[in-house]
C-alpha positions as CSV (number, residue, x, y, z in Angstrom):
1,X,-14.6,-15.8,-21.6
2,X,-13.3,-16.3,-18.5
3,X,-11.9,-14.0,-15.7
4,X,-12.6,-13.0,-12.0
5,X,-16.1,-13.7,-11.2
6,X,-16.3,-16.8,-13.4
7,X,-12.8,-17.9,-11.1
8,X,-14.5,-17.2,-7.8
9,X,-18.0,-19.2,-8.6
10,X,-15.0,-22.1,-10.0
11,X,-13.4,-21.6,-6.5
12,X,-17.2,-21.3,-4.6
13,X,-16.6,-18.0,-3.1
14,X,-18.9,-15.1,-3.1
15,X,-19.9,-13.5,-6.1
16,X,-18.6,-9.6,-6.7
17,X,-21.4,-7.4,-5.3
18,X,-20.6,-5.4,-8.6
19,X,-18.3,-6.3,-12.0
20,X,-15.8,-3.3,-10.2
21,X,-12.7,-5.0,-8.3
22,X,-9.0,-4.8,-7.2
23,X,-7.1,-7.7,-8.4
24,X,-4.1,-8.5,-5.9
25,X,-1.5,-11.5,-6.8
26,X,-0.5,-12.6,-3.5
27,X,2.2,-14.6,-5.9
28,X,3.7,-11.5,-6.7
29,X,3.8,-10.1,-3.1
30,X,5.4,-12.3,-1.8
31,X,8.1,-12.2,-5.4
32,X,9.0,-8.9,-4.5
33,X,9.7,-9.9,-0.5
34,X,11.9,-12.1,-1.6
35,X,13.7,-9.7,-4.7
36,X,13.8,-6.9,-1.5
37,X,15.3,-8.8,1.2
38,X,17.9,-9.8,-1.6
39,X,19.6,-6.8,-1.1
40,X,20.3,-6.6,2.9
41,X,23.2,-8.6,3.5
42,X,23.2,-11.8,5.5
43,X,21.0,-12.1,8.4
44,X,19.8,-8.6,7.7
45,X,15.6,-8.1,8.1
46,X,12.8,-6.7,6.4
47,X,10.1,-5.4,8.0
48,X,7.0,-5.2,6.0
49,X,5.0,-1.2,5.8
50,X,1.0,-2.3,5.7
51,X,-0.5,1.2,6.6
52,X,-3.8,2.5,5.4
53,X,-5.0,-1.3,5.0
54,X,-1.7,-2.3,3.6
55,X,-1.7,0.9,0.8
56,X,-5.3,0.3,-0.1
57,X,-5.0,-3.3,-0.8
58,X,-5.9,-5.4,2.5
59,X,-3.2,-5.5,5.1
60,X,-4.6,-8.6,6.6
61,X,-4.2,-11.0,4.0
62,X,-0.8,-9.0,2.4
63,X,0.5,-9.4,5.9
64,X,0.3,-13.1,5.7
65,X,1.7,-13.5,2.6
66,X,5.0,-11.4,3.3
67,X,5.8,-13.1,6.7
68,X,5.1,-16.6,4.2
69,X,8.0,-15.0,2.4
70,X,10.0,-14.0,4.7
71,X,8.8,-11.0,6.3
72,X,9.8,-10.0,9.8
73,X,7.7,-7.8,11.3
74,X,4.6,-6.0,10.1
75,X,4.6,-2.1,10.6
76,X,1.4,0.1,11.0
77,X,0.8,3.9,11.8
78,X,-1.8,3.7,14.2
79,X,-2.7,1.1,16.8
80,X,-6.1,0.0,15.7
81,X,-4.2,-0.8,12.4
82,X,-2.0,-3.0,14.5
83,X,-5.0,-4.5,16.5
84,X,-6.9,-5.7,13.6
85,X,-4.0,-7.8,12.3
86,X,-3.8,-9.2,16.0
87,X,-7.2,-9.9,15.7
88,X,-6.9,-11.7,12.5
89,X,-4.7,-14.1,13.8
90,X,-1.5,-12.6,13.1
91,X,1.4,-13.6,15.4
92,X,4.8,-12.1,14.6
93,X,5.9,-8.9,15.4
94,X,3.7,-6.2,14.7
95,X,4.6,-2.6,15.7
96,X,3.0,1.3,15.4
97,X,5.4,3.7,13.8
98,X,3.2,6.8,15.2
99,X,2.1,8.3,18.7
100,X,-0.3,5.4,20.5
101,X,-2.7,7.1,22.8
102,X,-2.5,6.4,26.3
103,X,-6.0,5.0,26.4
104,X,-4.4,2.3,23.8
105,X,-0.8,1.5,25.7
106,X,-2.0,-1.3,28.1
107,X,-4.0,-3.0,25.4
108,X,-1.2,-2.5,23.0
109,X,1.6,-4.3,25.8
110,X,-1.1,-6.9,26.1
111,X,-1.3,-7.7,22.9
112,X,2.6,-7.3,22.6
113,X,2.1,-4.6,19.9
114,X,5.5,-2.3,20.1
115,X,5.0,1.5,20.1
116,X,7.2,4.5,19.3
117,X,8.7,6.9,21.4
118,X,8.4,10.0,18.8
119,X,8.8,13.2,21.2
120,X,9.3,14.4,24.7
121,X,5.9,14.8,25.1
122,X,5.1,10.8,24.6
123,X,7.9,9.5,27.0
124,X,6.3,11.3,29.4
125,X,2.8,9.7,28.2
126,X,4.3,6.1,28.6
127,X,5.8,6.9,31.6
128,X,2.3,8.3,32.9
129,X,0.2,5.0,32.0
130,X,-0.5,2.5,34.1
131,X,0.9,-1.1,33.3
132,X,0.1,-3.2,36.1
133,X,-1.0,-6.6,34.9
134,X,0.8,-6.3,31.3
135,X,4.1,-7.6,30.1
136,X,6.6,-4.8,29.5
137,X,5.8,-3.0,26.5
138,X,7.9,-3.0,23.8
139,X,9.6,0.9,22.4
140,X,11.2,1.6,19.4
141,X,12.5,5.5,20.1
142,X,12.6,7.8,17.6
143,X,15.2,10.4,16.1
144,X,15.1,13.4,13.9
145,X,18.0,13.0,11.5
146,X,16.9,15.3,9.1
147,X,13.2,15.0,8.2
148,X,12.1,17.6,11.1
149,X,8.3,16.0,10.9
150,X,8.6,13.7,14.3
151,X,10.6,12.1,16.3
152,X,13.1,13.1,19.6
153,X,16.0,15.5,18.7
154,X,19.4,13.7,19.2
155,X,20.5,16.3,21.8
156,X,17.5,14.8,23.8
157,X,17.9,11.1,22.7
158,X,20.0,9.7,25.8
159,X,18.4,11.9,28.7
160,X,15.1,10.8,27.1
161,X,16.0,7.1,26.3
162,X,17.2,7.1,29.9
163,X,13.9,7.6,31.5
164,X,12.4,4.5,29.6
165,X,15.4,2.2,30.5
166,X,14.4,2.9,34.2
167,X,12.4,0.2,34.7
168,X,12.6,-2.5,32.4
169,X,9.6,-4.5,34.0
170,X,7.6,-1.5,32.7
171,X,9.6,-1.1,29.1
172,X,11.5,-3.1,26.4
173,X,13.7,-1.1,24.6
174,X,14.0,-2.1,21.3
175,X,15.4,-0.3,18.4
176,X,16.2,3.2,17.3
177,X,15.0,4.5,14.3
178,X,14.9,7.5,11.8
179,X,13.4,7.9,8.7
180,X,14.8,9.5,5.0
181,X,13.8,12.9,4.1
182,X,14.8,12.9,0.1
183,X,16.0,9.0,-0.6
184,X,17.0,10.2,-4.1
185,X,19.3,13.0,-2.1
186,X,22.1,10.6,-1.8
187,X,24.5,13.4,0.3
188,X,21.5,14.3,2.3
189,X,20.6,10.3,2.9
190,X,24.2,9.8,4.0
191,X,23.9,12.5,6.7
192,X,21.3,11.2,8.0
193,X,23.3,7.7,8.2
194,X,25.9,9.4,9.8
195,X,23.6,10.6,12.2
196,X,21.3,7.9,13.0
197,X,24.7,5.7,13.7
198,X,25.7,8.6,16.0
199,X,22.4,8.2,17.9
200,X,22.8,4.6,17.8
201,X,26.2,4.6,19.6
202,X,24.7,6.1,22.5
203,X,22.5,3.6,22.8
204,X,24.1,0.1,22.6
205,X,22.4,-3.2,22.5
206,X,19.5,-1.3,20.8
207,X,18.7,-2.3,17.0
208,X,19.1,1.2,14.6
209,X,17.0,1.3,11.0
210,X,16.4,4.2,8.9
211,X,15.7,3.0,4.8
212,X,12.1,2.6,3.7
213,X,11.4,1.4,0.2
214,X,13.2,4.5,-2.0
215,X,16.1,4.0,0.8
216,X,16.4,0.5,0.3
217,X,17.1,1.2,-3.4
218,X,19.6,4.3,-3.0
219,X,21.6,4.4,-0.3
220,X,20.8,0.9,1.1
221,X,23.7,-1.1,0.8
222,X,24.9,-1.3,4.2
223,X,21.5,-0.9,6.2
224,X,20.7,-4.2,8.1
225,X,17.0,-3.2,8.6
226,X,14.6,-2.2,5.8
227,X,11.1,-0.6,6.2
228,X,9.6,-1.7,2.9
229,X,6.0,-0.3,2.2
230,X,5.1,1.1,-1.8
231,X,7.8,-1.2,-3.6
232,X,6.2,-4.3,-2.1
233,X,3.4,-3.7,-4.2
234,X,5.6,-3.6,-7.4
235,X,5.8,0.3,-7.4
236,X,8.4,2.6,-8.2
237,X,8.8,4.9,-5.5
238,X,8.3,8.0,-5.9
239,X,12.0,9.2,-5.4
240,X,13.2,6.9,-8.1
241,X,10.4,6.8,-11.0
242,X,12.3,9.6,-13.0
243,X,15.2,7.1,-13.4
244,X,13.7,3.7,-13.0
245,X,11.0,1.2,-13.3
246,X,9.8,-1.8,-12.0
247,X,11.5,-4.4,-14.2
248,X,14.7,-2.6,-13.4
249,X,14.4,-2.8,-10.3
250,X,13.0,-6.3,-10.2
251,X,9.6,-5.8,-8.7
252,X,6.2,-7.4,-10.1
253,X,3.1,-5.6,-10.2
254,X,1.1,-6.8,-7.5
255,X,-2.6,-5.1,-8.4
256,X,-4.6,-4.1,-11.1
257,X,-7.9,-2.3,-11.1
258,X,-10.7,-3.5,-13.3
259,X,-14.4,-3.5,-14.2
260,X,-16.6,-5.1,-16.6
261,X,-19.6,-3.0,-18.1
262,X,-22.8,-2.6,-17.2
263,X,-24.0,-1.4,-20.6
264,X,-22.6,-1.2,-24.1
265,X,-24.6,1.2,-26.1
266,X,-24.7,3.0,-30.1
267,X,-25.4,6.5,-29.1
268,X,-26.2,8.4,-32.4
269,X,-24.2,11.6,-33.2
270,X,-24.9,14.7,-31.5
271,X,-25.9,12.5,-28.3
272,X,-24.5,13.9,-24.9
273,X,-22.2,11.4,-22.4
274,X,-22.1,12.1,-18.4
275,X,-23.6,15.3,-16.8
276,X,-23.0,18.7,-18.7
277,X,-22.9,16.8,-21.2
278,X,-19.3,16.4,-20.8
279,X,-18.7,14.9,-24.0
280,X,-21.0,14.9,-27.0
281,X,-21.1,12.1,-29.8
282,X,-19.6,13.4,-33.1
283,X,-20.6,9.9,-35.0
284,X,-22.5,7.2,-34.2
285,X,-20.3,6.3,-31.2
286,X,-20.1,2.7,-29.1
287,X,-20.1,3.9,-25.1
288,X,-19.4,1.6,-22.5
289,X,-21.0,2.1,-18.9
290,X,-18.3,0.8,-16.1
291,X,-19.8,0.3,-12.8
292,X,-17.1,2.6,-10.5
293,X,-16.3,6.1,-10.1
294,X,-15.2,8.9,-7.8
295,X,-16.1,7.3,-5.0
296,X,-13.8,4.0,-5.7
297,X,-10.7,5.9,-6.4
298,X,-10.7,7.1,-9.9
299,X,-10.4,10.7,-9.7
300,X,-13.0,13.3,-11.2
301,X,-10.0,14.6,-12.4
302,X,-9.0,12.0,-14.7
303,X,-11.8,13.4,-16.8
304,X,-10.6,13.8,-20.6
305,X,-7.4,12.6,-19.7
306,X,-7.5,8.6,-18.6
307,X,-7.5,5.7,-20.8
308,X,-8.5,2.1,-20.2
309,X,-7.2,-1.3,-21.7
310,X,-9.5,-4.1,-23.2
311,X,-8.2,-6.5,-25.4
312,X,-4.7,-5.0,-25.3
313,X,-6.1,-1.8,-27.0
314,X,-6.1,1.4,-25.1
315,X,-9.3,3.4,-25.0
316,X,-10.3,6.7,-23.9
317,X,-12.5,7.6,-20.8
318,X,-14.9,10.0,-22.1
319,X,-17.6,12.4,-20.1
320,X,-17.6,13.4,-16.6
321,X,-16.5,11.0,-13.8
322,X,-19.1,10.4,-11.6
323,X,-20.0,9.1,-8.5
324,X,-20.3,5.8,-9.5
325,X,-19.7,5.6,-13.4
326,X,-17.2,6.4,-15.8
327,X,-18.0,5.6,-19.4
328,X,-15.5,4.6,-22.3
329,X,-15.5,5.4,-26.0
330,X,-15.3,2.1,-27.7
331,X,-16.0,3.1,-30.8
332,X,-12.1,3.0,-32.3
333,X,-11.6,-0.6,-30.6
334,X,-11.4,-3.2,-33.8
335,X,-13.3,-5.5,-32.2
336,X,-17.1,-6.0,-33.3
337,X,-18.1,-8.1,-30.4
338,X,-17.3,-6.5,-27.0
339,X,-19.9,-7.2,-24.4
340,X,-20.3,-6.9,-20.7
341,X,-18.2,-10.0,-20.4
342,X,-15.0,-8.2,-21.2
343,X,-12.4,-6.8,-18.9
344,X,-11.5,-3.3,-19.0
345,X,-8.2,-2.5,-16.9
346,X,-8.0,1.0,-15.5
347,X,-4.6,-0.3,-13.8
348,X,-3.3,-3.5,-15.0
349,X,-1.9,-5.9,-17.6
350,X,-4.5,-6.2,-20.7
351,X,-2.9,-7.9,-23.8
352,X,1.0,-6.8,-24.3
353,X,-0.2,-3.3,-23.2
354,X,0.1,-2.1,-19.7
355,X,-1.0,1.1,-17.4
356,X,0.8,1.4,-14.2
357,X,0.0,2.5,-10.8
358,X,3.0,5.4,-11.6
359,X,1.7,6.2,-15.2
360,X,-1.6,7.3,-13.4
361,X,0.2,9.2,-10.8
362,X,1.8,11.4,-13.7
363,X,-1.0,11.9,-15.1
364,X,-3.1,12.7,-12.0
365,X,0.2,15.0,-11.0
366,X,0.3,13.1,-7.2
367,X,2.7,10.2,-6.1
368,X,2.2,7.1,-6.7
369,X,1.0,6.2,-2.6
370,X,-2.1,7.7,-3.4
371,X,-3.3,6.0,-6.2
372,X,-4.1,2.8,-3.8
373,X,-4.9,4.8,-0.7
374,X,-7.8,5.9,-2.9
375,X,-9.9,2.9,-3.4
376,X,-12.9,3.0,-1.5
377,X,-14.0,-0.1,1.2
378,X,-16.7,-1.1,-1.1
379,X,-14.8,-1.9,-4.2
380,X,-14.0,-5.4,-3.4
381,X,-10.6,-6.7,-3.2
382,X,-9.9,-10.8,-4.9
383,X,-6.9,-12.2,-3.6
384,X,-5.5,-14.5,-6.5
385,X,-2.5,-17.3,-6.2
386,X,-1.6,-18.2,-10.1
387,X,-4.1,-16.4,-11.8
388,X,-6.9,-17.7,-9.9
389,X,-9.1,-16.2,-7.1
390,X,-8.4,-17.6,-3.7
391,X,-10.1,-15.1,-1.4
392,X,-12.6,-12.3,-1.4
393,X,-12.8,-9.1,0.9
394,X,-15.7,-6.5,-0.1
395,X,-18.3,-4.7,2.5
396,X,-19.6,-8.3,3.6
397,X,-16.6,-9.3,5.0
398,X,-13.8,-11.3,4.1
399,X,-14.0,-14.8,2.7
400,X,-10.9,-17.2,1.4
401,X,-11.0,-20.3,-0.3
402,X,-7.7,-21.3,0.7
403,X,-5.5,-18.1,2.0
């Protein structure tokens, strides 16, 4: 059989530090760049949402393969977000969408990182740091349409805009922005178009964007500028997964989370599974041991509830979820001969069968952003380009064959 680590010895990377990984087709990111920017019209731009180490998955190396694509910028909440991509080599625009401290401004104009302008209170903190010896650094103010979390209320927008465009040797004013409070709240969305273009008037020569990925996909027909962050990893967002899916949409799954495991065993009936025992054998029952847990992302809620794919067949988790363990009854599966050597997909492709990152969210009752967010640093992430592994990123570091 051949998978994962038999691909990364092929490809002479490091071996998995444990048969627990995130699969990411950097194929497929950069697929669904180039299905997004499809819908702006000409010369419009998409800017690429890699927060939270690019939604669990590595914003280092999913940075690189979106600007490949056709990415323009890359987009981060906090600064030290934004300086480990500029430390990583990565040269086109990259920008914080959330209040950079002062301590952080003059590094973050050095490195020509952009920063937002998302209150009174932070004009006055960029007006307040010192600059001397840095390039202007780069603004992007923003508004409160509508979502009332952030942002400076348009009453204030021009007074407050005003104090920035002062001294452009200190400042670079770049865009105006906003951001969607219910994409799938097409009247609401509008308003907040309306708004924003309002806002924008006031301001000319400045760029204006508003749609992230759920925006894109509703009300985004005449937006020039798209935020895109969950629907570059082949996810329905949230706002839309009542009414579509992926295919429909024309998105590829870009992850799947899978393990191999660590022991296969016949426990005789009446034999107890996990702590409790959670689950107690009612026939000679075939358990399989997987090597991740709570502590990788799989909720200790999922108890009784999730299922895993191997060979295409779906199987249940069975027993508490620990810390580092779940185990799966395999007793049902037709096959005689499963071994440690066989994939079992939590989140993935496995035969014609599949289990999306959305079909866990339902059953977890959260949205589908968390699902990724939730894998632990120490299950590693392989990086794969046609099926095959081309880089490695676990607790040792980061390693790449050819990325």
């Amino acid at each position: 059989m051949s998978g994962i680590p038999e691909g990364l010895r092929a490809a002479g990377l490091p071996e998995l530090p444990r048969e627990a990984w995130v699969e990411v087709s950097l194929d497929a990111v950069e697929a669904n760049v180039r299905s997004l920017a499809a819908r702006l019209p000409a010369g419009g731009h998409l800017d690429v949402v890699l927060k939270a180490n690019g939604y669990g998955l590595g914003s280092v190396e999913l940075a690189k393969a979106s600007l490949a694509a056709g990415a323009r910028a890359i987009l981060v909440a906090t600064v030290d977000e934004a300086l480990e991509l500029r430390a990583a080599g990565i040269t086109a625009p990259v920008r914080v969408l959330w209040r950079t401290p002062p301590a952080y401004l003059a590094a973050a104009a050095l490195a020509k990182i952009g920063v937002a302008a998302t209150s009174p209170a932070v004009v006055e903190e960029l007006l307040a740091v010192d600059l001397r010896g840095a390039p202007p650094l780069e603004v992007d103010v923003e508004v409160d349409t509508g979502l009332g979390r952030d942002g400076i209320l348009p009453g204030e927008l021009a007074a407050q805009v005003g104090r920035l465009a002062i001294d452009p040797t200190r400042f670079t004013l770049r865009s105006v922005w906003s951001h969607l409070a219910n994409a799938e709240d097409t009247v609401r969305s509008r308003a907040q178009q309306a708004q924003l273009l309002a806002s924008a008037a006031i301001l000319p020569g400045l760029e204006h964007h508003l749609v992230a990925s759920g925006g894109l996909l509703t009300v985004g027909d005449t937006e020039r500028v798209a935020r895109i962050g969950i629907a570059l990893l082949g996810v329905v967002p949230n706002a839309l997964r009542g009414t579509e899916t992926a295919a429909s949409l024309g998105l590829t799954g870009v992850y799947r989370l899978v393990a191999r495991p660590v022991r296969i065993a016949i426990l005789p009936a009446g034999h107890g599974v996990g702590y409790g025992p959670a689950f107690t054998a009612q026939r000679p029952s075939r358990i399989a041991t997987l090597p991740m847990g709570y502590a990788d992302g799989i909720s200790y809620h999922d108890k009784e509830k999730a299922t895993v794919l191997v060979r295409g067949v779906a199987l249940p988790v069975v027993g508490t979820i620990a810390m580092d363990s779940i185990t799966v009854d395999t007793t049902d599966h037709p096959a005689t001969d499963l071994s440690e050597r066989d994939d079992f997909v939590f989140i993935g492709e496995s035969g014609d069968k599949e289990i999306q990152p959305v079909d866990v969210a339902k059953r977890r009752g959260t949205i589908t952003n968390e699902i990724s967010t939730s894998f632990s640093s120490r299950l590693s992430r392989v990086y794969t380009r046609k099926g095959a592994p081309v880089a490695i990123r676990s607790l040792r570091g980061a390693e790449s064959a050819q990325l």
